[in-house]
C-alpha positions as a Markdown table, in Angstrom:
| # | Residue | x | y | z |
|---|---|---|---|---|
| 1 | Unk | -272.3 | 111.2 | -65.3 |
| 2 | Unk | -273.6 | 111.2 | -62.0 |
| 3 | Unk | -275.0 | 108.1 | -60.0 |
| 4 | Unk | -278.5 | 108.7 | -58.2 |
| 5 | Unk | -280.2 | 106.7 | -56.1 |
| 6 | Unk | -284.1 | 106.6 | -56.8 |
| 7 | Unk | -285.0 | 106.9 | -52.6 |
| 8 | Unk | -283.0 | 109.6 | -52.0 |
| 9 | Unk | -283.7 | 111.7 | -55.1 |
| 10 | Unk | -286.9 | 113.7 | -56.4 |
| 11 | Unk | -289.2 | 112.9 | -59.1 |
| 12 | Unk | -288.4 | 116.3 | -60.9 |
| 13 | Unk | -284.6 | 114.4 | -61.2 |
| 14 | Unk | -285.5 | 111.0 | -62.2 |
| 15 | Unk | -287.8 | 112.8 | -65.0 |
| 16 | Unk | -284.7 | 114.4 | -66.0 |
| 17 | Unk | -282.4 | 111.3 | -65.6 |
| 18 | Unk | -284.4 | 108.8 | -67.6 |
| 19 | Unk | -284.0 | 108.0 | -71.0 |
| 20 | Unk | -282.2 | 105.1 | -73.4 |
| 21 | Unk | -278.8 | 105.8 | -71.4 |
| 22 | Unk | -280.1 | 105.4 | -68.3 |
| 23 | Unk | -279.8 | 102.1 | -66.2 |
| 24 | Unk | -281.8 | 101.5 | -63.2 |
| 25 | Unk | -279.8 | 99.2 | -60.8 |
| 26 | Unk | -282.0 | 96.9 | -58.2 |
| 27 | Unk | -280.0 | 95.3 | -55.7 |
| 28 | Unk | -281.5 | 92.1 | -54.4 |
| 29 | Unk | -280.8 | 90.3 | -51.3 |
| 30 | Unk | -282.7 | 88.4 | -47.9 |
| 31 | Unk | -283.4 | 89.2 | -44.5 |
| 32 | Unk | -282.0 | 85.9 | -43.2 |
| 33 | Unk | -279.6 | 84.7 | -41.0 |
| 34 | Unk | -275.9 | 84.5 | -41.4 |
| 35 | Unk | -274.4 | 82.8 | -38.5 |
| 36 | Unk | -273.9 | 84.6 | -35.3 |
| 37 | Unk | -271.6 | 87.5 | -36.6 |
| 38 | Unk | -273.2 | 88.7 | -39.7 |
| 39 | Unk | -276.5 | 91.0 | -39.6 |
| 40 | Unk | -279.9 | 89.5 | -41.5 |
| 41 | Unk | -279.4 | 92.4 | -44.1 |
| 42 | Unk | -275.9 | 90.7 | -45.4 |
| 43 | Unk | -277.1 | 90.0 | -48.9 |
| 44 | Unk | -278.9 | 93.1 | -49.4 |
| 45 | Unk | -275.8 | 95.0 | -47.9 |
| 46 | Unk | -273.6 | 93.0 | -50.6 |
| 47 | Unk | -275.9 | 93.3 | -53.3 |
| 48 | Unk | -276.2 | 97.2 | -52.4 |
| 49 | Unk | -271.9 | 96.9 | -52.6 |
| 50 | Unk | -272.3 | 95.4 | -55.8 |
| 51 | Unk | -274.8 | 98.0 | -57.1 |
| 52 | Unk | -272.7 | 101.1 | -56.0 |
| 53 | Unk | -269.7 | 99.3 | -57.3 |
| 54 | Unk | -271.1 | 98.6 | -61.0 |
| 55 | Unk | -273.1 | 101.8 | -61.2 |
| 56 | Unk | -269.8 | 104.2 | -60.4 |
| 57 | Unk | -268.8 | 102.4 | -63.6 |
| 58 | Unk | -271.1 | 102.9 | -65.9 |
| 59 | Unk | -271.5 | 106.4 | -65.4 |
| 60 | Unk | -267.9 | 106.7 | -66.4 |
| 61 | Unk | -268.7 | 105.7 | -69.9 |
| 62 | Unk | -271.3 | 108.0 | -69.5 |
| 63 | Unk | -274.4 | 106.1 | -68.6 |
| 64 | Unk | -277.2 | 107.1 | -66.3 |
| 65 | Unk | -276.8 | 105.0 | -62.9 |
| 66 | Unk | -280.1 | 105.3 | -61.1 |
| 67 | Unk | -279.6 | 102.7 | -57.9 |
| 68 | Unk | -283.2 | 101.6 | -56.5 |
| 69 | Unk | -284.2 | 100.4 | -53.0 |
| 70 | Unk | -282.9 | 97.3 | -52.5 |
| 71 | Unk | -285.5 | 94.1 | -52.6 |
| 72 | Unk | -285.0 | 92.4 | -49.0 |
| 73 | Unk | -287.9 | 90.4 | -48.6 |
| 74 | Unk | -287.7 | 87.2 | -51.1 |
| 75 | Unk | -287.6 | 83.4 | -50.7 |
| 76 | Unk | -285.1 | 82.2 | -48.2 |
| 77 | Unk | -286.4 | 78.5 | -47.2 |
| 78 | Unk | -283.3 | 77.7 | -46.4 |
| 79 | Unk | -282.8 | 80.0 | -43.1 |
| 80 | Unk | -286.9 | 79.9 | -41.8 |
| 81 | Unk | -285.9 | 78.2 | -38.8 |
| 82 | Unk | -283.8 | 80.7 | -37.6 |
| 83 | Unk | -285.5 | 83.7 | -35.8 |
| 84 | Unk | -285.1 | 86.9 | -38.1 |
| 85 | Unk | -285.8 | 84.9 | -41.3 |
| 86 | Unk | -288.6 | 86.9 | -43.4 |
| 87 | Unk | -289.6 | 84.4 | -46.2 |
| 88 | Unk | -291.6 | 85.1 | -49.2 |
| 89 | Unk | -293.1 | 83.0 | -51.5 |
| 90 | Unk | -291.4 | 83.2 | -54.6 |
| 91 | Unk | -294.3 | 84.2 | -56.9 |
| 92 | Unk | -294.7 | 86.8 | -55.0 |
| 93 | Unk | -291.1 | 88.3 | -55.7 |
| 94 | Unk | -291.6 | 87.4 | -59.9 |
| 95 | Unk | -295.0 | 89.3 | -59.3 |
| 96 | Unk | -293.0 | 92.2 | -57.5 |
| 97 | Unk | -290.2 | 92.3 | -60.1 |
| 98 | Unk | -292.4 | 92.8 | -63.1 |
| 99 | Unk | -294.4 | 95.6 | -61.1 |
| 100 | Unk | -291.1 | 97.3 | -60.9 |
| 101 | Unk | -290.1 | 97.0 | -64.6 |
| 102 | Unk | -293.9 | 98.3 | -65.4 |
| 103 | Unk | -293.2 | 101.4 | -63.3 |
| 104 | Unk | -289.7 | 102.1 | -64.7 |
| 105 | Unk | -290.6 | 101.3 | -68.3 |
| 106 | Unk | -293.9 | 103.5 | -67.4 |
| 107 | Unk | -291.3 | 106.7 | -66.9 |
| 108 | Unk | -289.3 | 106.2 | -69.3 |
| 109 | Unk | -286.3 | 103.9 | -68.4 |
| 110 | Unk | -284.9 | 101.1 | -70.5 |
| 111 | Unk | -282.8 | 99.3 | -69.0 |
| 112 | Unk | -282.7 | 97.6 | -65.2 |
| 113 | Unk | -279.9 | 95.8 | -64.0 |
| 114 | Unk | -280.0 | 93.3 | -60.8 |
| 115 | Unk | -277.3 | 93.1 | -59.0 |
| 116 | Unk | -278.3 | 89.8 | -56.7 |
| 117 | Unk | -276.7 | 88.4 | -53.9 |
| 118 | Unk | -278.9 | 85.6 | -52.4 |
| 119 | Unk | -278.6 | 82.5 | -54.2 |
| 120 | Unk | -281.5 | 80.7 | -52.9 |
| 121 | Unk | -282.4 | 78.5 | -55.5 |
| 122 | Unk | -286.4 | 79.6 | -55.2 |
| 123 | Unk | -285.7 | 83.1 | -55.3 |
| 124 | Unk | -283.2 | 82.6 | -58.3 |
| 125 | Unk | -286.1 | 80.7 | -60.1 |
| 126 | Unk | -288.2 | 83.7 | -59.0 |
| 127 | Unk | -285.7 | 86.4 | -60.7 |
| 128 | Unk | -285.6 | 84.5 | -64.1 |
| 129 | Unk | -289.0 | 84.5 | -64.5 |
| 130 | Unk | -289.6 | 87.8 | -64.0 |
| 131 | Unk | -286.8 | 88.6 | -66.0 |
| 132 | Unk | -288.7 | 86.5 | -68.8 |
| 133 | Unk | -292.0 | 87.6 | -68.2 |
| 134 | Unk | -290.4 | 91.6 | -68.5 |
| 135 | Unk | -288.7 | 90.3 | -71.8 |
| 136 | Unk | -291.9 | 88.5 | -72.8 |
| 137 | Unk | -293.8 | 91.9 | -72.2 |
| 138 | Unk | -291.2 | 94.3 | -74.2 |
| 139 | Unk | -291.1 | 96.0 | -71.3 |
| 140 | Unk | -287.3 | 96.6 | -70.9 |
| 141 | Unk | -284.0 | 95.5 | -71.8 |
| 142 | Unk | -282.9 | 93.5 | -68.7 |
| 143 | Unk | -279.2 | 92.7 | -67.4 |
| 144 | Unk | -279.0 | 89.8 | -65.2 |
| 145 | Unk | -275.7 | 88.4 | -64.1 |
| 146 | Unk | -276.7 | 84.8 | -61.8 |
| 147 | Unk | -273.3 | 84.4 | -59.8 |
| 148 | Unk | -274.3 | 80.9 | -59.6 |
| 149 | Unk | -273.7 | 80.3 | -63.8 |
| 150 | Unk | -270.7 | 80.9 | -66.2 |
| 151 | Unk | -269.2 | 83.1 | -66.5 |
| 152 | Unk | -269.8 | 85.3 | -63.3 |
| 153 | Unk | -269.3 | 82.4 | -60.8 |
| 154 | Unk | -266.0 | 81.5 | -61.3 |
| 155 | Unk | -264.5 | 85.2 | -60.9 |
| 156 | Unk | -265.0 | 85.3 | -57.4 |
| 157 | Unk | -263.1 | 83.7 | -54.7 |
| 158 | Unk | -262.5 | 80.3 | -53.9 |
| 159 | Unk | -264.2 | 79.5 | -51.4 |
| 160 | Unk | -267.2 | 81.0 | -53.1 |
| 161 | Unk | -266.8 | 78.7 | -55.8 |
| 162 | Unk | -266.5 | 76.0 | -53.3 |
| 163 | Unk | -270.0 | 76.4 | -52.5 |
| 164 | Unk | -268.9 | 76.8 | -48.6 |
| 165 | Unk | -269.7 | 80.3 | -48.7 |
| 166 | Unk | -272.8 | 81.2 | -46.8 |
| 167 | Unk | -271.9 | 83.4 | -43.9 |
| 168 | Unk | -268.2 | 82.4 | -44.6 |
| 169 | Unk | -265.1 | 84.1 | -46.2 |
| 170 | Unk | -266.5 | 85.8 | -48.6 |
| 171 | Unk | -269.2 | 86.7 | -47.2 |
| 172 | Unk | -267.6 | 88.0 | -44.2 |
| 173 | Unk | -264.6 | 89.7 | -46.1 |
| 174 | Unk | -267.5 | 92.0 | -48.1 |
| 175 | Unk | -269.1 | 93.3 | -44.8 |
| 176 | Unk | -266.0 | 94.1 | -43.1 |
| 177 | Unk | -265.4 | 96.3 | -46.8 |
| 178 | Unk | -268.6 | 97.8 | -47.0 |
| 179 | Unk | -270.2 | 97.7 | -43.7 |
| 180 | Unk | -267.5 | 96.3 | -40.5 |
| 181 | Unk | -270.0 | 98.5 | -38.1 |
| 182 | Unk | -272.0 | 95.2 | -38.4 |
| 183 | Unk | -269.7 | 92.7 | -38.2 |
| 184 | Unk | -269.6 | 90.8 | -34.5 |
| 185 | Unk | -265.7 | 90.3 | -35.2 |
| 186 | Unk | -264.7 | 88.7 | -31.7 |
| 187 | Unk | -267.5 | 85.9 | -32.5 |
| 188 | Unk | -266.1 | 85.4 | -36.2 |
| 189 | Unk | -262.6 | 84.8 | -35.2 |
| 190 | Unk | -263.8 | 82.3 | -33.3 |
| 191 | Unk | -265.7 | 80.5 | -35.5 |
| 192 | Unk | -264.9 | 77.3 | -36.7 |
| 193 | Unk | -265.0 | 76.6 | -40.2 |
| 194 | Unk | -267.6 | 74.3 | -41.8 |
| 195 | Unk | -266.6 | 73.1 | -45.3 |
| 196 | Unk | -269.6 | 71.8 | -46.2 |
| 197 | Unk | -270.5 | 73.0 | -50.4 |
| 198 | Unk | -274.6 | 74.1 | -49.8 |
| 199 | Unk | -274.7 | 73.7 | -53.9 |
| 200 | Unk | -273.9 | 69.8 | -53.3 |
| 201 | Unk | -276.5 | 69.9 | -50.4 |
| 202 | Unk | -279.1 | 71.1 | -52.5 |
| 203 | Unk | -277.9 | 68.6 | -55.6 |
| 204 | Unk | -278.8 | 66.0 | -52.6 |
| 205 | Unk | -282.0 | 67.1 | -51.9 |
| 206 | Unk | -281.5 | 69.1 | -48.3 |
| 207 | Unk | -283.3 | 72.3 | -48.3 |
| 208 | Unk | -282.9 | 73.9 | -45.2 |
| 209 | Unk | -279.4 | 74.8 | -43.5 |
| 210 | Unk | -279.8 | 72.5 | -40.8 |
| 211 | Unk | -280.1 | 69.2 | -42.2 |
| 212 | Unk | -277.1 | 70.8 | -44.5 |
| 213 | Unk | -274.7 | 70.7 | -41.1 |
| 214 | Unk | -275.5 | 74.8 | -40.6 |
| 215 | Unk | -276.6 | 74.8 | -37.1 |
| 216 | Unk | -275.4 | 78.0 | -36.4 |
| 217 | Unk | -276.6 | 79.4 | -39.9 |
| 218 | Unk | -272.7 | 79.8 | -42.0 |
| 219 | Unk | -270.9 | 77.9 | -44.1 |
| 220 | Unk | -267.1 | 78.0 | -45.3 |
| 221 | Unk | -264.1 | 80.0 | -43.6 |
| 222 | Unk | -265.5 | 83.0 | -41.4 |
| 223 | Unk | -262.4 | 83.8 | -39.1 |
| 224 | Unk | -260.2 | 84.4 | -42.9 |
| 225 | Unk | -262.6 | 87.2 | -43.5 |
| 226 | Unk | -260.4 | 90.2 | -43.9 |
| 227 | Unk | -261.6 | 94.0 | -45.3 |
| 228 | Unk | -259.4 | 93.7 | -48.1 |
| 229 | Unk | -260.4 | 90.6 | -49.5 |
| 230 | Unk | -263.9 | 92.7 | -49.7 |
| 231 | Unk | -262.7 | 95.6 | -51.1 |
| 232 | Unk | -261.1 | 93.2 | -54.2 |
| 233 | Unk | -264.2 | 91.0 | -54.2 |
| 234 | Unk | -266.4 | 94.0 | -54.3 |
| 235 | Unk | -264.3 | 95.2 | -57.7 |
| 236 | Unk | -264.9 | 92.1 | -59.4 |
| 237 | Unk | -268.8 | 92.3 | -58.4 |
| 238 | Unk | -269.2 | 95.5 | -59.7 |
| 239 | Unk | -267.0 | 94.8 | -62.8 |
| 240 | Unk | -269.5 | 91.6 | -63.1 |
| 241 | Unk | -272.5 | 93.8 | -63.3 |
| 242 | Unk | -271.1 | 96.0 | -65.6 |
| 243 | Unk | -269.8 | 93.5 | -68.0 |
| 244 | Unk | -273.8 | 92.3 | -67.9 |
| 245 | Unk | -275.5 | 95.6 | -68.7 |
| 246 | Unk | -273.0 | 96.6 | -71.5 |
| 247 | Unk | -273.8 | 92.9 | -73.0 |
| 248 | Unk | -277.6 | 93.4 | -72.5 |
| 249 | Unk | -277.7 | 97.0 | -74.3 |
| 250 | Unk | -275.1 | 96.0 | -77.1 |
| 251 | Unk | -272.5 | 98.6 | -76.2 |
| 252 | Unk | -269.5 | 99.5 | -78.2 |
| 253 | Unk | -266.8 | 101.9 | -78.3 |
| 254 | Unk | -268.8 | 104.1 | -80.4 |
| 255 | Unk | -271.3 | 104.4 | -77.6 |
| 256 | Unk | -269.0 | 106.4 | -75.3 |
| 257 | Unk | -270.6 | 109.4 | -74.5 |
């Protein structure tokens, strides 16, 4: 089956894409900074990677992969001091996401997948109660995999499970995959790294990236970024996301279209 993307696509399409079988995909990211070789888009670019990577497939069981605009303008509290940042509060994301799931359940689609790359805690909190107040509602069947829980978390690399990983490795191996246009890869090789875990930072109270020892905004390993480490990590995201939706919509072998 083929994989559309809602923006680029005409309404006379989605009418005849949507249906039980069809899974809209939202990628979710920030525009915030990510050191001084990474673009502010970096976790919508990686969520985007992840969408394009778990919709591809589902459509070859024979699913319906609609990909949406990806959300770039959340909670990132974290990065506001660093010029770029767009913040939102985070009831105003929640609010956003159940408008969205009103408008797809509206025309006819039943399931929505996010496929979320910015692990703010705020905006996290933010995506789980939408994702309840959508349940709550009966308003779709929704497929959330949080990279920061079990089982997701601890398929990806290690530095991401370090918690170093803002701006870092693994960050910086996914754009040079998906997007190395954007990549200012004279500055990362020159990086130094800054092992510092931002889930222990937030455990401790710190809440921006500053008083966590980010000065420069990143985190973790940046000149070990390599394309093919993306590339692999960008496999097991997609596989991630469609492990999740399958779950969510109870799929079997005698599903297969």
């Amino acid at each position: 089956m083929p994989v559309l993307r809602l923006a680029e696509s005409t309404w006379e399409e989605v009418r005849d894409l949507t249906g039980e079988r069809t899974v809209a995909i939202l990628p979710s990211g920030a525009t915030e900074a990510h050191g001084p070789h990474l673009p502010l888009a970096t976790d919508v670019l990686i969520a985007e990677a992840m969408a394009e990577a778990g919709a591809e497939r589902l459509a070859a069981r024979g699913l319906d992969a609609l990909i949406l605009p990806g959300l770039a303008y959340t909670h990132a509290g974290f990065a506001v001091g660093f010029p770029g940042t767009i913040s939102a509060r985070a009831e105003t994301v929640a609010a956003l996401m159940v408008d969205i799931a009103t408008s797809l359940h509206r025309h006819g689609i039943a399931t929505l997948a996010l496929a979320n790359a910015h692990l703010d805690p705020d905006h996290l909190a933010a995506l789980h109660a939408a994702c309840e107040a959508i349940r709550d509602r009966g308003l779709m069947t929704i497929a959330f995999p949080d990279l920061t829980k079990r089982p997701w978390g601890g398929r990806l690399t290690d530095e991401f499970r370090s918690g170093a990983a803002h701006a870092g490795q693994y960050e910086g191996s996914i754009l040079m995959a998906c997007a190395p246009r954007l990549v200012r890869e004279e500055v990362q090789r020159e990086l130094e790294p800054i092992p510092i875990s931002l889930s222990a930072s937030i455990a401790e109270g710190k809440r921006t990236f500053q008083e966590a020892g980010g000065e420069r905004a990143y985190f973790g390993y940046p000149a070990r970024a390599t394309a093919a480490e993306g590339e692999e990590t960008i496999s097991i995201l997609g596989g991630i996301l469609e492990e999740a939706v399958l779950e969510a919509i109870g799929w079997n072998e005698d599903s297969e279209a």
